[in-house]
N, CA, C and O atoms as a DFTB+ gen file, in Angstrom:
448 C
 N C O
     1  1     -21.758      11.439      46.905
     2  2     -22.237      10.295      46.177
     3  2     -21.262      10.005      45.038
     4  3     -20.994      10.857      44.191
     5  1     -20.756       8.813      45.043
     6  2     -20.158       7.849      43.937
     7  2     -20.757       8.501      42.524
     8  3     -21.911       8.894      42.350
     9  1     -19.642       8.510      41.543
    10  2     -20.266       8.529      40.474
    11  2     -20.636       6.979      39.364
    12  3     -19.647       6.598      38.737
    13  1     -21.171       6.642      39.273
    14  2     -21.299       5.532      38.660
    15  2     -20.554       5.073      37.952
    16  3     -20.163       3.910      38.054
    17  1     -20.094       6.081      36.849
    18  2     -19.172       5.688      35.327
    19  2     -17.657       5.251      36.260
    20  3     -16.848       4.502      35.713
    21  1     -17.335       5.878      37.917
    22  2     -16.118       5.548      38.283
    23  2     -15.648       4.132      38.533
    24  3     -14.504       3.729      38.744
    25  1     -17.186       3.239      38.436
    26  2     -16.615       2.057      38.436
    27  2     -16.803       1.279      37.647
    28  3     -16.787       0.099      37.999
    29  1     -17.116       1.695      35.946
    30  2     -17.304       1.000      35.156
    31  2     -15.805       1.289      34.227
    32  3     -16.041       0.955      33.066
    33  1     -14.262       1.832      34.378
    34  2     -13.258       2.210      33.779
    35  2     -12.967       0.693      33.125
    36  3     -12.985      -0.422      33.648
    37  1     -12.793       0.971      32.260
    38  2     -11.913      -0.417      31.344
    39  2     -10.745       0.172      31.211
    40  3     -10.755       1.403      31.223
    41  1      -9.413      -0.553      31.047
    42  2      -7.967      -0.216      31.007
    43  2      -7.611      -1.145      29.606
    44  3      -7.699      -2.282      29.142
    45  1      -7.258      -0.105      29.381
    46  2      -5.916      -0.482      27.800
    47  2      -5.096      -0.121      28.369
    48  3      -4.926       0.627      29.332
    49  1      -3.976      -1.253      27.108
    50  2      -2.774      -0.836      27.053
    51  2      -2.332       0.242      26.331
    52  3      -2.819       0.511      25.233
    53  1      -1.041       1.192      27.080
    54  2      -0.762       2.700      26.768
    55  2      -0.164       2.368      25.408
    56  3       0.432       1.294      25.319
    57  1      -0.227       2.949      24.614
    58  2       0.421       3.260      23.387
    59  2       0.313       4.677      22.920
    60  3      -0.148       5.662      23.496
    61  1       1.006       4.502      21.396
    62  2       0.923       6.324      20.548
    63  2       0.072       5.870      20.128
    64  3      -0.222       6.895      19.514
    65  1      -1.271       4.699      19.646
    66  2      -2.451       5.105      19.169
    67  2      -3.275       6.275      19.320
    68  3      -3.965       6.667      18.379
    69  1      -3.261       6.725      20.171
    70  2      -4.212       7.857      20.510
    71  2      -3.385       9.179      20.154
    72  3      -2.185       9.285      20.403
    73  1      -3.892       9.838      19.752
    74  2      -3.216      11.334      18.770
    75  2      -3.930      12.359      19.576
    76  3      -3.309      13.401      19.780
    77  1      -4.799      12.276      19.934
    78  2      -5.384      13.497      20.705
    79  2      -6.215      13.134      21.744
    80  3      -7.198      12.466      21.425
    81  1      -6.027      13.475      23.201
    82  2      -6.898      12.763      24.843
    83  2      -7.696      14.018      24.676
    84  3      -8.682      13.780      25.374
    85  1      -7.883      15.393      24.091
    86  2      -8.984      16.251      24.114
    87  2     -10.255      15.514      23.776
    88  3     -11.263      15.635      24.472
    89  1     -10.189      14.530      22.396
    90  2     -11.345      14.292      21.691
    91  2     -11.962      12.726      21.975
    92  3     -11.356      11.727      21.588
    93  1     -13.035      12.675      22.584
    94  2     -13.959      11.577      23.078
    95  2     -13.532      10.101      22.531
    96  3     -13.824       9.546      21.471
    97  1     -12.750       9.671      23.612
    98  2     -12.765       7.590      22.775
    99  2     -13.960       6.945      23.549
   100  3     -13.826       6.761      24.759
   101  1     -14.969       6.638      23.003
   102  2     -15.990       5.704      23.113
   103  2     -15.688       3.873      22.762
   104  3     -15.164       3.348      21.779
   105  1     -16.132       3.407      23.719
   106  2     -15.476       1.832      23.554
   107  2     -16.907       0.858      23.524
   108  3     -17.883       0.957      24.267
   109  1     -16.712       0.043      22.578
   110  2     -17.955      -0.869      23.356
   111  2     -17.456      -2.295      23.061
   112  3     -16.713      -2.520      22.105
   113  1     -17.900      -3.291      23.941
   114  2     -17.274      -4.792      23.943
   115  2     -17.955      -5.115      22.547
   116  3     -18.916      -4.450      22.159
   117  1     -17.332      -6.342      21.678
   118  2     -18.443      -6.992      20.668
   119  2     -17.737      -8.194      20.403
   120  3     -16.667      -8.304      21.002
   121  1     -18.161      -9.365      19.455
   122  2     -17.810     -10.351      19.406
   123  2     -16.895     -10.295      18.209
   124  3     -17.213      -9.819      17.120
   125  1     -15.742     -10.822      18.511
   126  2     -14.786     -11.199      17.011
   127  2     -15.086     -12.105      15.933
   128  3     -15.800     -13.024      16.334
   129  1     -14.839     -12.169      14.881
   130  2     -14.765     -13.211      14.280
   131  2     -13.316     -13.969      14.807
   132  3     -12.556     -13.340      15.544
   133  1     -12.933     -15.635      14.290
   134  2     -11.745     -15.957      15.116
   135  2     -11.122     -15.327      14.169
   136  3     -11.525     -14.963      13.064
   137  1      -9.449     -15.155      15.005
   138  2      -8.374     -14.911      14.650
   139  2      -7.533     -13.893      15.469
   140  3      -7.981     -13.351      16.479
   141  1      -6.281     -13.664      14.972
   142  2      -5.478     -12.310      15.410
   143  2      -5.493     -11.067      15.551
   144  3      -4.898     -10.569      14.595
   145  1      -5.880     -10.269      16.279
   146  2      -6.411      -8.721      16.184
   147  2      -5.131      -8.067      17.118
   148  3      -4.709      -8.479      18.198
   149  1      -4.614      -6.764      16.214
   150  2      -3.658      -5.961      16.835
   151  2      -3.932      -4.881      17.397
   152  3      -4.772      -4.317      16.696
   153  1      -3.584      -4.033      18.641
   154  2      -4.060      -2.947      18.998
   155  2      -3.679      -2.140      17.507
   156  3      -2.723      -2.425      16.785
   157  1      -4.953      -0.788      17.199
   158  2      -4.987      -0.272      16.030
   159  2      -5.177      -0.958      14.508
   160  3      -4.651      -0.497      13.495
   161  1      -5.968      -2.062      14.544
   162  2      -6.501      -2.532      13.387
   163  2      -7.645      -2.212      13.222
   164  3      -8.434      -2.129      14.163
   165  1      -7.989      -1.951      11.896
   166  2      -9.161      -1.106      11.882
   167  2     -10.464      -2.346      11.042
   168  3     -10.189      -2.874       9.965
   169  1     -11.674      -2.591      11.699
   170  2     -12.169      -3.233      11.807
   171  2     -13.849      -2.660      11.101
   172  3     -14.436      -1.578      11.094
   173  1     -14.144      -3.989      10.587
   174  2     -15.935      -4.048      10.374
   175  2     -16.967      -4.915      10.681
   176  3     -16.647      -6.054      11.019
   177  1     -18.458      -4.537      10.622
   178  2     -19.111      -5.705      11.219
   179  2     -19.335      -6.693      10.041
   180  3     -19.617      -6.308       8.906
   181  1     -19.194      -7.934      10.380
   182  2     -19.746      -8.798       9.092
   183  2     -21.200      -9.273       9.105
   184  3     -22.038      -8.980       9.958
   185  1     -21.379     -10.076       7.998
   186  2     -23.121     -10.041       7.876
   187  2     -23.705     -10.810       9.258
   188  3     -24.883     -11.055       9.514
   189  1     -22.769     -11.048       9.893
   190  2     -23.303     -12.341      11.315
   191  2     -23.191     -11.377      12.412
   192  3     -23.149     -11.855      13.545
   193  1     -23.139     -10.207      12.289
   194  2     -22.815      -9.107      13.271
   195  2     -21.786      -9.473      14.517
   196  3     -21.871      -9.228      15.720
   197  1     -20.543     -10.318      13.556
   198  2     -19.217      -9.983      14.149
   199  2     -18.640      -9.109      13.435
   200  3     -19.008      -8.765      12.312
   201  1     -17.252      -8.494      14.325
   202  2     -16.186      -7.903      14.360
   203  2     -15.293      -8.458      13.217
   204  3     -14.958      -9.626      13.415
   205  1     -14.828      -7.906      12.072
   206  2     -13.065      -8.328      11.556
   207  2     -12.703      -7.609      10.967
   208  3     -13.283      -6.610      10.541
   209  1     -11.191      -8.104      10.734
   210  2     -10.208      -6.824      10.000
   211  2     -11.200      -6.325       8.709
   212  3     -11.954      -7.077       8.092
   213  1     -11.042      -5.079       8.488
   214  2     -11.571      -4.498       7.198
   215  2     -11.102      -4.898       6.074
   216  3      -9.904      -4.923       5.795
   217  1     -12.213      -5.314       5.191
   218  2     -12.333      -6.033       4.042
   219  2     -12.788      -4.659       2.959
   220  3     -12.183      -4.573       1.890
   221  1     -13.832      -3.653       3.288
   222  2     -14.122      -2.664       2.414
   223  2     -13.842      -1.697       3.090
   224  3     -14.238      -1.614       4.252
   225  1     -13.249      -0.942       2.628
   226  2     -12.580       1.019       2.831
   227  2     -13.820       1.468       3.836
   228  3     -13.774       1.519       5.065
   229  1     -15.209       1.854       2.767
   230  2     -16.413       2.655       3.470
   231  2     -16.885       1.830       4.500
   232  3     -17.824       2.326       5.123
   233  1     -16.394       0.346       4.992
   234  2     -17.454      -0.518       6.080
   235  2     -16.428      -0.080       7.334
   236  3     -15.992      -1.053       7.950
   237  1     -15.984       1.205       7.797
   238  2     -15.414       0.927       9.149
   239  2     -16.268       0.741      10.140
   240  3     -17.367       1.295      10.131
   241  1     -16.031       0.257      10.731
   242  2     -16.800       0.246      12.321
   243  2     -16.500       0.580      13.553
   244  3     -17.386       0.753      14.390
   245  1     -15.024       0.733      13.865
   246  2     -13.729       0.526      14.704
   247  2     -12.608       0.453      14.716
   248  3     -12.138      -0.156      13.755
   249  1     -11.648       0.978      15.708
   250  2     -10.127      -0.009      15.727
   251  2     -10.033      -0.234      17.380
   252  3     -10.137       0.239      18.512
   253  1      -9.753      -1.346      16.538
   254  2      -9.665      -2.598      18.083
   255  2      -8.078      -1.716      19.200
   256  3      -7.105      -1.020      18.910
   257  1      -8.525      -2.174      20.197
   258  2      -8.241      -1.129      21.717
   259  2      -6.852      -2.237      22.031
   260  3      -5.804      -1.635      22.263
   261  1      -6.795      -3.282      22.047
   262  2      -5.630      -4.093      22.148
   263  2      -5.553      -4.911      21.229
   264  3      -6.366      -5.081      20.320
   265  1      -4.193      -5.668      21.491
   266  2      -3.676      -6.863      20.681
   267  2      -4.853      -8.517      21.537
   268  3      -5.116      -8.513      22.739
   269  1      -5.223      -9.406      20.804
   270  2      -6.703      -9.855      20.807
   271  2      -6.065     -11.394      19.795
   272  3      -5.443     -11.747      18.793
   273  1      -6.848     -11.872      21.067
   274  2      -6.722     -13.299      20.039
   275  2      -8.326     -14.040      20.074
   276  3      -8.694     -14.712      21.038
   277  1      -9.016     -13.840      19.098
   278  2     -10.092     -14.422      18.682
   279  2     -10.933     -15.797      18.732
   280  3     -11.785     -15.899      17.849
   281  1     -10.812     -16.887      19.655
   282  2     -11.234     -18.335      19.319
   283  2     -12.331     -18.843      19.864
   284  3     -13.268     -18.046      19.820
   285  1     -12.589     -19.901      20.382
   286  2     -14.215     -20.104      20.623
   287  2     -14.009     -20.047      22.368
   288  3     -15.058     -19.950      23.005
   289  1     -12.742     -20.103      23.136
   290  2     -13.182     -19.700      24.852
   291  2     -13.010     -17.982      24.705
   292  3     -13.031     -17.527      25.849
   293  1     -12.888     -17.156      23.947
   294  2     -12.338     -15.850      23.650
   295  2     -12.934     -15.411      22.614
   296  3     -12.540     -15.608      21.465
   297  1     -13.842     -14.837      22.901
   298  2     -14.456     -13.919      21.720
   299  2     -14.722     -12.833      21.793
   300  3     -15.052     -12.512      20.651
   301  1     -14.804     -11.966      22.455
   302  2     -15.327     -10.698      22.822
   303  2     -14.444     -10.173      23.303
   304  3     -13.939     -10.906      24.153
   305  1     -13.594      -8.548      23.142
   306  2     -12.950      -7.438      23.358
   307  2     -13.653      -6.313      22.669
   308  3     -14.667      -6.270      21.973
   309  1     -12.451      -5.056      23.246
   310  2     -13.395      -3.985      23.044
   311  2     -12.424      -3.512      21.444
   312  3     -11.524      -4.045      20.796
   313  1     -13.539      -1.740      21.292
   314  2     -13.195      -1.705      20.155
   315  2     -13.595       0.024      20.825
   316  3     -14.403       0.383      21.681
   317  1     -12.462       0.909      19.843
   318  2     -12.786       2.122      20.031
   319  2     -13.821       2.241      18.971
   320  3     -13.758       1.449      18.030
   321  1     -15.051       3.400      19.018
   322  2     -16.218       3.226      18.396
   323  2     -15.732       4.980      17.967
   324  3     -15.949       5.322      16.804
   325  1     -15.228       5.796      18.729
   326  2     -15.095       7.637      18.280
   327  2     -13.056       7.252      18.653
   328  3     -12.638       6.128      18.933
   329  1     -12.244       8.405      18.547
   330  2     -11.504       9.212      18.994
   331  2     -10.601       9.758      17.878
   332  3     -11.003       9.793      16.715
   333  1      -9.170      10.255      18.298
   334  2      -8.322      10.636      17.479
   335  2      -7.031       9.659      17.711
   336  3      -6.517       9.293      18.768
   337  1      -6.587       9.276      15.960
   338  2      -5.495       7.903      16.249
   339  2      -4.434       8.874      15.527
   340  3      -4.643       9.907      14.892
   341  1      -3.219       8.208      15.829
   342  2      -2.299       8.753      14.781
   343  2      -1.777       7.288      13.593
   344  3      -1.374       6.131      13.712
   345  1      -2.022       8.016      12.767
   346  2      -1.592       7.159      11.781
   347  2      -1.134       6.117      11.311
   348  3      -1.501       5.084      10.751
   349  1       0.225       6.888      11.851
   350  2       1.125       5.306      11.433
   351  2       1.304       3.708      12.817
   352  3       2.114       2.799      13.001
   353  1      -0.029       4.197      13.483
   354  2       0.018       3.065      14.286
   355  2      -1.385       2.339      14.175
   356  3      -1.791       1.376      14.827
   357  1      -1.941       2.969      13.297
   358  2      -3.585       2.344      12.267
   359  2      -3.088       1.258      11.785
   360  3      -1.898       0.994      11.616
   361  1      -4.167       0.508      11.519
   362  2      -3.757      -1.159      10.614
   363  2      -4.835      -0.173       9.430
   364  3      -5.932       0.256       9.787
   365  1      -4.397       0.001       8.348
   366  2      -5.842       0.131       7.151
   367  2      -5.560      -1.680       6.352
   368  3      -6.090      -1.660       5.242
   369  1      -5.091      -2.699       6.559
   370  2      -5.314      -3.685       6.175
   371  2      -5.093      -3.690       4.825
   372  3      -5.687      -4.531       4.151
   373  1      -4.185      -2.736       4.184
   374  2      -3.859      -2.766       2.567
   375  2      -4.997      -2.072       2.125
   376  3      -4.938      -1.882       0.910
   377  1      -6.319      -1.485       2.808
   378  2      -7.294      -0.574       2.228
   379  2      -6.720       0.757       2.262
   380  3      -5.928       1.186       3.101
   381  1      -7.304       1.488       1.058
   382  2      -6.505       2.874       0.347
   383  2      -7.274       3.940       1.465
   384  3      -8.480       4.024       1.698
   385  1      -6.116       4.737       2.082
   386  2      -5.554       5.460       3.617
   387  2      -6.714       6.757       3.040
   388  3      -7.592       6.975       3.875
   389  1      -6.774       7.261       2.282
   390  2      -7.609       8.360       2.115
   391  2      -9.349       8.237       2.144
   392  3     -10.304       8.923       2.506
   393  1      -9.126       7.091       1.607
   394  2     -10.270       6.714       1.933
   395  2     -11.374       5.796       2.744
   396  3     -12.548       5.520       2.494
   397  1     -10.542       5.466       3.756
   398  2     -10.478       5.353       5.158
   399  2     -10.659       6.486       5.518
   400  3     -11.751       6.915       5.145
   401  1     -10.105       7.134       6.050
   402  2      -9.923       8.358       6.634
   403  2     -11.584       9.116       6.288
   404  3     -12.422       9.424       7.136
   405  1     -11.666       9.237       5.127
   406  2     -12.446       9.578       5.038
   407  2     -14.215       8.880       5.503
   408  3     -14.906       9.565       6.257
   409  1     -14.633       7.855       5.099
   410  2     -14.981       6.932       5.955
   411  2     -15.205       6.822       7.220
   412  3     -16.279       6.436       7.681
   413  1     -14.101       7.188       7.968
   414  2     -13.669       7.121       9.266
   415  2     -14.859       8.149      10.242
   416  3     -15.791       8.103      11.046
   417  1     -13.884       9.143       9.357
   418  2     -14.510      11.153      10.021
   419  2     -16.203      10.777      10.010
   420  3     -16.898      11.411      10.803
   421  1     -16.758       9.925       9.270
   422  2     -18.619      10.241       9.391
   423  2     -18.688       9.596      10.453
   424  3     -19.886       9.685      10.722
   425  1     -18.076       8.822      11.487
   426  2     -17.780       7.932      12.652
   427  2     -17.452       8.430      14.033
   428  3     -17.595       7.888      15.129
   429  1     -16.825       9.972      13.585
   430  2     -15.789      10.492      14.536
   431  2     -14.489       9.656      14.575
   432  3     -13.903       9.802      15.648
   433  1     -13.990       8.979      13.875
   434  2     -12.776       8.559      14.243
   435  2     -12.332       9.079      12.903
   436  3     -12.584       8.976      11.702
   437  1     -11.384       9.810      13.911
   438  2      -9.825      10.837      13.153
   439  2      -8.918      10.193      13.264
   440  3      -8.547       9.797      14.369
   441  1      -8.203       9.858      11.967
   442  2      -7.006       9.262      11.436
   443  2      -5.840      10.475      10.857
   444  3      -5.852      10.850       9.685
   445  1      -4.776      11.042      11.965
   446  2      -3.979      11.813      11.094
   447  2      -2.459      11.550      11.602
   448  3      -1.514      12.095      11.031
């Protein structure tokens, strides 16, 4: 018997975002606010329960899984929700890196 999850795989594009394939990336689709989204921008929900670049350090929610263009036929991509990123391929959006990070870890998402 088929396993179910084998035909629900979503595909990203390969990059060094990912720092460690031991530790669980959880994905879930959600709606953007419009605009430009880069694979590894690190993202929050806004009060309309969309998706956008992070505006406050403690509001993470995510970092978006690809590069994403936001408009009204295009709204919805995915977003890693857990894993391990490496660093210097994170967007922190000019928000202060330590405290992100920190932020992050109550999420499961490891920034090192």
């Amino acid at each position: 018997m088929h396993n179910r999850r084998e035909n629900m795989k979503e595909i990203h594009e390969t990059s060094n975002l990912k720092r460690d394939l031991q530790f669980p990336f959880y994905t879930e689709k959600v709606e953007f606010e419009a605009g430009e989204y880069k694979m590894g921008d690190l993202v929050e929900l806004s009060t309309a329960g969309k998706v956008k670049k992070i505006n406050t350090a403690t509001e993470i929610y995510g970092v978006v899984t690809d590069d994403f263009k936001a408009d009204t036929n295009n709204k919805k991509s995915t977003v890693y929700l857990t894993g391990s990123f490496n660093e210097k391929f994170v967007n922190f959006n000019g928000k202060d890196k330590t405290e992100v990070k920190k932020a992050a870890r109550k999420l499961l998402i490891m920034i090192g």
